[in-house]
C-alpha positions as CSV (number, residue, x, y, z in Angstrom):
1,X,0.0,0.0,0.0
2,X,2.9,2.1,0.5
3,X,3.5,4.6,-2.5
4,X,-0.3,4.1,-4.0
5,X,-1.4,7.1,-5.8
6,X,-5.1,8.0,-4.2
7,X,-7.7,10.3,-5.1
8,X,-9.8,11.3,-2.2
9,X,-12.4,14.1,-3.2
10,X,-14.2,15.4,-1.0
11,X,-10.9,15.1,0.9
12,X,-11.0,18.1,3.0
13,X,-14.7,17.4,4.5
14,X,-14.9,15.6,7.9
15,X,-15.1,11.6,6.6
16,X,-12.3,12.6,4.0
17,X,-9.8,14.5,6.8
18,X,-9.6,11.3,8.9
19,X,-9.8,8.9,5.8
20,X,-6.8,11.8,4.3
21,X,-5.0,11.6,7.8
22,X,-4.4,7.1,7.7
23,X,-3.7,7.1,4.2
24,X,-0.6,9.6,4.8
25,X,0.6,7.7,8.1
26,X,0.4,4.5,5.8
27,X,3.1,6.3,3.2
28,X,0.5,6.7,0.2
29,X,0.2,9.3,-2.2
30,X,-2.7,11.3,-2.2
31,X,-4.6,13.9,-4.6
32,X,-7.3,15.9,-2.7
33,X,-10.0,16.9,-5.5
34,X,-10.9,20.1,-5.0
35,X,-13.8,22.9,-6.3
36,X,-12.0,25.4,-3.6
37,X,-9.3,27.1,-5.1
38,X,-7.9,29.0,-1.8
39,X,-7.1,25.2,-1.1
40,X,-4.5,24.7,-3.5
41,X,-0.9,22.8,-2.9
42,X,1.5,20.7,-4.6
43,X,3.8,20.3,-1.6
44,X,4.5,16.6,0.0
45,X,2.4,14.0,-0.1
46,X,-1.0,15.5,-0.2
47,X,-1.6,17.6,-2.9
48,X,-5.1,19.5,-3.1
49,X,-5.9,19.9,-6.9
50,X,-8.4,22.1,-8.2
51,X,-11.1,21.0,-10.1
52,X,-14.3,20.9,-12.4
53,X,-16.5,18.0,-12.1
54,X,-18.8,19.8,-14.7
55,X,-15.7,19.9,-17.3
56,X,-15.6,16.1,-18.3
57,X,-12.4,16.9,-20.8
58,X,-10.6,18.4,-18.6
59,X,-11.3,16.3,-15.5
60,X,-10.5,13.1,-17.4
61,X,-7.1,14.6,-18.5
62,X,-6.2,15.3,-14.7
63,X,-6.8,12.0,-13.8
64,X,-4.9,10.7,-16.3
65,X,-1.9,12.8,-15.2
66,X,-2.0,11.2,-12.0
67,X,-2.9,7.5,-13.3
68,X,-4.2,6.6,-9.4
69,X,-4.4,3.0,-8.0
70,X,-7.4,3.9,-6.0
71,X,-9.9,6.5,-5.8
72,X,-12.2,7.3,-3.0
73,X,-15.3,9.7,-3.9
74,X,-16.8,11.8,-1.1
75,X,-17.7,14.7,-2.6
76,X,-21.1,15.6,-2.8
77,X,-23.7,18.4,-1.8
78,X,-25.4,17.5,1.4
79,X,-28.7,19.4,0.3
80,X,-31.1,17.1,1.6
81,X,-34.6,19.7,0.2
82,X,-37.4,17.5,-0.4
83,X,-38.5,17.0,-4.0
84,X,-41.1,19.7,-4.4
85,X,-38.5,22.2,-3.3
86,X,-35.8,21.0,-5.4
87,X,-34.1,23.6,-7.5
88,X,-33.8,22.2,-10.5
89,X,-30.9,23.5,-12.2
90,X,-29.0,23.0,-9.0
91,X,-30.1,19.1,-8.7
92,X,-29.0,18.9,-12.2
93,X,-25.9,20.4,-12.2
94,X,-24.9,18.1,-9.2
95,X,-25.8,15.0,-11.0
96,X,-23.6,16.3,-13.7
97,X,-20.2,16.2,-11.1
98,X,-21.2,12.7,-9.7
99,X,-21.5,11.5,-13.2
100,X,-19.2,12.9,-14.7
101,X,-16.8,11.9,-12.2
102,X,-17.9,8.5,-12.6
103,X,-17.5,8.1,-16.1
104,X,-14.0,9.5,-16.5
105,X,-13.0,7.4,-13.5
106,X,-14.4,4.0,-15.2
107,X,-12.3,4.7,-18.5
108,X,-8.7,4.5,-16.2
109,X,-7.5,1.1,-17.1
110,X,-4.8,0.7,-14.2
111,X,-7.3,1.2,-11.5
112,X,-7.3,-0.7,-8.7
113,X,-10.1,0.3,-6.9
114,X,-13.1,3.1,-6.6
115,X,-14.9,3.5,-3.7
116,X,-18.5,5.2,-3.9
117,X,-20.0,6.5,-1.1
118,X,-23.8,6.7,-0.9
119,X,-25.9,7.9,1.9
120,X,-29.4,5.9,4.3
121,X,-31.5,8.7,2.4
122,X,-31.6,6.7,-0.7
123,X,-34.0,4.1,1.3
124,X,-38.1,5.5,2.3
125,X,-39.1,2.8,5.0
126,X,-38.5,3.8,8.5
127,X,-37.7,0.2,10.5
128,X,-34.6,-2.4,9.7
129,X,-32.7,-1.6,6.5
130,X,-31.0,-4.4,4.8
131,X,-29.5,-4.9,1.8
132,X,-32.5,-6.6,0.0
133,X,-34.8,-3.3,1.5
134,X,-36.1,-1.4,-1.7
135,X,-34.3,1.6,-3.3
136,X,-37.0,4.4,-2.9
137,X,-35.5,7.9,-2.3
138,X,-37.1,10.0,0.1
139,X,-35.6,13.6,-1.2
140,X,-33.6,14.5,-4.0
141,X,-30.5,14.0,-2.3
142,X,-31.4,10.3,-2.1
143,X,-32.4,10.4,-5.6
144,X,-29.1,11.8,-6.6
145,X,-27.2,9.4,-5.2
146,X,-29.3,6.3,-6.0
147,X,-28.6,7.0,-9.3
148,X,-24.7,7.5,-8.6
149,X,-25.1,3.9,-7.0
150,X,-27.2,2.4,-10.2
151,X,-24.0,3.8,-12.6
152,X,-21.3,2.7,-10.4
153,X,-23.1,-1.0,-10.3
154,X,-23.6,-1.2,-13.8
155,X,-20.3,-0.2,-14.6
156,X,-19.2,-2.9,-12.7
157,X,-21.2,-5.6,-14.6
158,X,-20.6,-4.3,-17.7
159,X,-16.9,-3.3,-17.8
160,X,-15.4,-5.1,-14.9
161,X,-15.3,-1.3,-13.1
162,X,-13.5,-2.5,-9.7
163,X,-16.1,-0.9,-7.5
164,X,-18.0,-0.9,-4.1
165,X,-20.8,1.7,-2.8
166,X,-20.5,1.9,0.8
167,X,-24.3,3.4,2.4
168,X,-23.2,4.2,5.6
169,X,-25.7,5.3,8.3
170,X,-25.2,8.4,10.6
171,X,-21.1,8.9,10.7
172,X,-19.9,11.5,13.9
173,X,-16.2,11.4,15.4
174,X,-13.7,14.1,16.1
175,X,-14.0,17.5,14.4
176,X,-17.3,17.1,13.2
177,X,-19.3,20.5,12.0
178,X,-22.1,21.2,14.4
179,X,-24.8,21.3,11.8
180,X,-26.4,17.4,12.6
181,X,-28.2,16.4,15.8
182,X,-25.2,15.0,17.5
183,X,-22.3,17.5,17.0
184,X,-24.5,20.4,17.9
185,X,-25.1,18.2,21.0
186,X,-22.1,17.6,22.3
187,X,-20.7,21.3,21.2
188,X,-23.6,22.8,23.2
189,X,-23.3,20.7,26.3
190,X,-19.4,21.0,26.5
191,X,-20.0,25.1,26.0
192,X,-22.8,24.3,29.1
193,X,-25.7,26.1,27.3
194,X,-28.7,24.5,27.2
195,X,-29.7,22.0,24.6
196,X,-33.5,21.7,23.0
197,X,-34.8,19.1,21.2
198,X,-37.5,17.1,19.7
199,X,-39.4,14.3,22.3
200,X,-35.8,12.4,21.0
201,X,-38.3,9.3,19.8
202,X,-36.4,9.1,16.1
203,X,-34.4,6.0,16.0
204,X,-30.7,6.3,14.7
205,X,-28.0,4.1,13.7
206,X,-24.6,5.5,14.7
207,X,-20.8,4.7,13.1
208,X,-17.8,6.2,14.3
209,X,-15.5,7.7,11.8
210,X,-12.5,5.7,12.4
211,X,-15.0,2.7,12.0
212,X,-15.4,4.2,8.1
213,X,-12.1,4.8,7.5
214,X,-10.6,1.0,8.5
215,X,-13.5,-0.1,5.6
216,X,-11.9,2.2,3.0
217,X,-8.6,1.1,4.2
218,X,-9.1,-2.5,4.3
219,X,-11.3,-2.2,0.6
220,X,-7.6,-0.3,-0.6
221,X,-5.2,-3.0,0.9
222,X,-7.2,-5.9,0.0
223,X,-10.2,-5.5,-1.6
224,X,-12.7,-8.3,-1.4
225,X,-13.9,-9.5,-4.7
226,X,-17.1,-10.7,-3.3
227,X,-17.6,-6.9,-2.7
228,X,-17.0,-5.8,-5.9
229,X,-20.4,-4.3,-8.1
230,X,-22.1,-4.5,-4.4
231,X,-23.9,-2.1,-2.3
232,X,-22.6,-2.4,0.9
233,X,-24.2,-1.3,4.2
234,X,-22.2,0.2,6.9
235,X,-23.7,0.6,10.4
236,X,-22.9,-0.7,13.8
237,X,-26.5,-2.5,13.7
238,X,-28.0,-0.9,16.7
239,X,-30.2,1.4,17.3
240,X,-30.4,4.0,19.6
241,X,-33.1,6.6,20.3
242,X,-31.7,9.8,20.1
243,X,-33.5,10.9,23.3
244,X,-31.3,8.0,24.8
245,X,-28.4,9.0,23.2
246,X,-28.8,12.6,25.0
247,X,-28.8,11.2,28.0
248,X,-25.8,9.1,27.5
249,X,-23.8,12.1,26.6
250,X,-24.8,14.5,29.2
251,X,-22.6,12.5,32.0
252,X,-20.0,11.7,29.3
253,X,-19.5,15.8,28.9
254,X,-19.5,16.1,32.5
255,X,-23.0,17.8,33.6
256,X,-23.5,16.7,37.4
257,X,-25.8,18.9,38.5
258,X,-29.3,20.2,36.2
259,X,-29.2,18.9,33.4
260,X,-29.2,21.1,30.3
261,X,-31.2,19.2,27.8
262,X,-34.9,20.6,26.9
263,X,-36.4,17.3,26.0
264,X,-39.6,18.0,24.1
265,X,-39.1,21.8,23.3
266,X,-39.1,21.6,19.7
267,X,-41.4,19.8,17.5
268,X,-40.3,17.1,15.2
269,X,-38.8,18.0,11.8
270,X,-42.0,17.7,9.2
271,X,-41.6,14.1,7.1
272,X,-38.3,13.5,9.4
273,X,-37.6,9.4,9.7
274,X,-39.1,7.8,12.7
275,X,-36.2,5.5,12.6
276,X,-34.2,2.9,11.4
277,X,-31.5,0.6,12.1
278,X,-29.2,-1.8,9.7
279,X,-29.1,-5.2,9.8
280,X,-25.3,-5.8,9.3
281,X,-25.2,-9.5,9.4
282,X,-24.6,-9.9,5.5
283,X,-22.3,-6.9,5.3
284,X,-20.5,-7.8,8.3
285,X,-20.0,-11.3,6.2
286,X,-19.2,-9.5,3.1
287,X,-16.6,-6.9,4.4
288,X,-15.3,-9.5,7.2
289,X,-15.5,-7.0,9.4
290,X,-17.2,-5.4,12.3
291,X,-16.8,-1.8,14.3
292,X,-14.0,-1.2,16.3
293,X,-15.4,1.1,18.5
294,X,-18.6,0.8,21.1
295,X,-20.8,4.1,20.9
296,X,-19.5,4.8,24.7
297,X,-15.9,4.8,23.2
298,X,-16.5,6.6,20.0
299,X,-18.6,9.1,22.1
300,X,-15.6,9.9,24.3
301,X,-13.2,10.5,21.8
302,X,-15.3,12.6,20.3
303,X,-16.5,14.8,23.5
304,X,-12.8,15.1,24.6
305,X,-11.4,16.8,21.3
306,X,-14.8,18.9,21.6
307,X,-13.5,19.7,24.8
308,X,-9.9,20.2,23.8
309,X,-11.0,22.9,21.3
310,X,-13.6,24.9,22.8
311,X,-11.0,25.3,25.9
312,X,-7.5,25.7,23.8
């Protein structure tokens, strides 16, 4: 694995800094994709470089300049409107980048590997998601990438594409934006202001970070062929309540005395999920593998670098 040319875009997001961060310790080198051109480097063995996904020529001739072993696509809008207020020119302009990306990726004959990420949204049913459960998206964002899924798997049949779609379930770790349930939690708690929520009833399946990034890893080092042209759940295969999971983190931060959560105060989000879990058994089979980390442990690493930044 040492010396492997890798392409991570989306590399500078929160799943691709940790992912970014092992495949440098490891001795690989890797080519950030980027749209952000204050982000621009050359130096070492990262090197961000900037980008069109909606310029198909001129992406395809990057790529073959670098001629990578692996790639590793993150990127994506995280726009999750439902379908009525979907802007159009917008939806279609990102499914232009995915497929685009795609398509010039599939035509690299060296490839080792490409690794397609995919997102829980692409499934409507509330209750145990497996992978036989129906492909039904319940917004656009779903949509999107259900059809980033459908391309990626049909390359695969048809041309041998040496590909896996990963659908994780809710991923939180270390230097997570505060802009989901969880990472607004713990930030909120640890700054000891008060917290509101919904009645916490919703139903979540949570996955550490570093959980992610040892499947990417092990799908570089060694890549299963029994995964290849699969969809690929990855969840710890419990559920938790996210009024439970409140509760579990208030001690974990350290509040002793009242505690600051306002359980109930907000209404729930119109046409939110009342829950799900994953079954994981034929994943866990397929990617012989299972989560490293406990939701106690993941849950402290993750308030104490909270801690260690909102107090440097």
């Amino acid at each position: 694995m040492k010396g492997s040319k890798i392409i991570v875009s989306g590399g500078s997001g929160f799943v691709g800094q940790h992912l970014v961060r092992r495949l440098a310790d490891l001795g690989c080198e890797i080519f950030i994709f980027t749209r952000d051109d204050t982000k621009i480097s050359q130096d070492g063995v990262i090197k961000n470089i900037l980008v069109s996904y909606l310029d198909e020529s001129s992406l395809s001739q990057k790529l073959r300049q670098i001629e990578p072993d692996h790639i590793v696509h993150l990127s994506s809008s995280r726009d999750r409107e439902s379908f009525k207020d979907c802007s159009i020119p917008q939806f279609n302009d990102d499914v232009a980048t995915d497929l685009n990306f795609i398509m010039a990726c599939s035509r690299l004959k060296q490839l080792k590997s490409f690794i397609y990420f995919g997102t829980a949204d692409i499934y409507l049913d509330d209750g145990v998601l497996s992978l036989k459960s129906p492909v039904s998206p319940k917004n656009s964002y779903g949509f999107r990438k259900s059809m980033g899924i459908s391309l990626v798997n049909s390359l695969s049949r048809s041309q041998c594409f040496p590909s896996v779609c990963l659908v994780p379930s809710i991923i939180y770790g270390p230097g997570q934006k505060p802009d989901m349930f969880l990472p607004a939690l713990i930030d909120s708690l640890v700054k000891n202001q008060r917290f509101s929520m919904s009645d916490g009833s919703q139903m979540r399946d949570y996955i550490f970070v570093k959980d992610i990034v040892d499947v990417v890893v092990n799908q570089i080092y060694g890549p299963n062929s029994a995964c290849l042209g699969r969809t690929i759940l990855l969840g710890s295969g419990e559920a938790i309540s996210i009024k439970q999971l409140a509760l579990m983190v208030e001690p974990l931060v350290g509040i002793k005395k009242e505690s600051l959560l306002d359980i109930g105060a907000l209404e729930q989000r119109a046409g939110e999920s009342k829950g799900y879990s994953y079954d994981m058994k034929e994943s866990f089979e397929l990617l012989d593998w299972k989560p490293r980390f406990s939701l106690h442990d993941g849950l402290v690493e993750t308030i104490d670098y909270a801690k260690s930044v909102t107090h440097a």
